[in-house]
Structures are given as C-alpha cells and as structure tokens.
C-alpha positions as CSV (number, residue, x, y, z in Angstrom):
1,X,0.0,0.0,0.0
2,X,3.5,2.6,0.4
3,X,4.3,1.3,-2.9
4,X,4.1,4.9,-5.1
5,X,3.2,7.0,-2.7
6,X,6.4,8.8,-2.3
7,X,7.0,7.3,1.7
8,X,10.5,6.3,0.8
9,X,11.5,9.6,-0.7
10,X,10.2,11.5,2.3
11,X,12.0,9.2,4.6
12,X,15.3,9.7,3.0
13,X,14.8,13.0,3.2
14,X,13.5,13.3,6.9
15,X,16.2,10.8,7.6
16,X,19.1,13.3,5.5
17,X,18.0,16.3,7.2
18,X,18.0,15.3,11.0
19,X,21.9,14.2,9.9
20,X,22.6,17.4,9.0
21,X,20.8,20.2,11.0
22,X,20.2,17.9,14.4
23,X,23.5,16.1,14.6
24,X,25.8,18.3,12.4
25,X,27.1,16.2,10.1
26,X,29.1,16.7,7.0
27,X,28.6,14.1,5.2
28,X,26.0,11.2,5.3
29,X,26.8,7.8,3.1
30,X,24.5,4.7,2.4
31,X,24.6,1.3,0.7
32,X,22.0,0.3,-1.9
33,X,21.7,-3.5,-2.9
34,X,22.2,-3.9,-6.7
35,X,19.0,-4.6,-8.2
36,X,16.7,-2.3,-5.5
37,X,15.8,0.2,-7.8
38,X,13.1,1.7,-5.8
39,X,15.8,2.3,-2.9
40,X,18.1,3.9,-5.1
41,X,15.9,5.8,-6.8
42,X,14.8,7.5,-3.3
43,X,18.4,7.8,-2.4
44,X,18.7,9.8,-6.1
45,X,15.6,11.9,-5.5
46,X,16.6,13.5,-1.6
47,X,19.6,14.2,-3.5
48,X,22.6,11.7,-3.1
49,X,24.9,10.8,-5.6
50,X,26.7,7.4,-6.8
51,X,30.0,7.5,-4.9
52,X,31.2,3.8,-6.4
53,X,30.2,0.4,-6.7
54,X,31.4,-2.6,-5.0
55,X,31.3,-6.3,-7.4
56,X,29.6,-9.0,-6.4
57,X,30.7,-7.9,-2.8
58,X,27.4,-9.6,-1.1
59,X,25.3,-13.3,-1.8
60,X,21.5,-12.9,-1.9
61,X,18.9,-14.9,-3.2
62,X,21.0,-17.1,-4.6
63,X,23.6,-14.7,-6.2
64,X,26.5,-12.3,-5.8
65,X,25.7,-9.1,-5.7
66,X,27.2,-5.4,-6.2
67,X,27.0,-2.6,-3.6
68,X,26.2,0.6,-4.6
69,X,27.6,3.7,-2.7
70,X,25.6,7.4,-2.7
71,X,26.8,10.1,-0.7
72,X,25.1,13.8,0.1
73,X,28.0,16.9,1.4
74,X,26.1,19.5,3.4
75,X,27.2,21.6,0.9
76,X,25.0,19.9,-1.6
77,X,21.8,19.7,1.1
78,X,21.5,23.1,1.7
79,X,22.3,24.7,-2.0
C-alpha cells in the first residue's frame, strides 16, 4: 500500500536532514543493494549521488551481488 506513494522519498529526506541540522554532520553515506531500484531511486531523489560500486561484494537470493555507494555533502543539502 507505500508502494508509489512517495514514503520512501520523504524518509530519505526526513532521515538526511535530521543528519545534517540535528547532529551536524558533514557528510552522510549509504549502501544500496544492486537490483533495489526503488531504494536507489529514493536515495537519487533526496539528492545523493553514486560515490562507487562494490562487485559481487554480497550473496543474496541465490547470487553475488554489487554494492552501490551514494553520498550527500552538506554543501549539496542546503544549495
């Protein structure tokens, strides 16, 4: 019932901005599973970027799987 209703995208958001104006951070990072396009499209939407990729770093479902790296700077948050 969350499915395309935007929750995700809000949470990433509510999630980036307590990082950076409660705790004062400069930097927040995540990992994205290869082949969860919904997470990595909410990552992509609050902002983040692809930092780099780890191969086949992981084994899920039955196969080895890629991590995928986003990043947001401060910098870019509040621009």
């Amino acid at each position: 019932s969350a499915w395309r209703r935007r929750i995700g995208a809000r949470s990433w958001r509510a999630i980036t901005s307590y990082g950076f104006e409660v705790l004062g951070l400069h930097k927040i990072c995540a990992t994205v599973i290869d082949g969860n396009e919904a997470s990595l499209k909410c990552a992509l939407a609050a902002g983040y970027i692809v930092e780099g990729r780890q191969l086949q770093q992981i084994y899920k479902n039955g196969a080895h799987r890629d991590l995928i790296h986003v990043g947001l700077l401060k910098e870019k948050w509040t621009a």
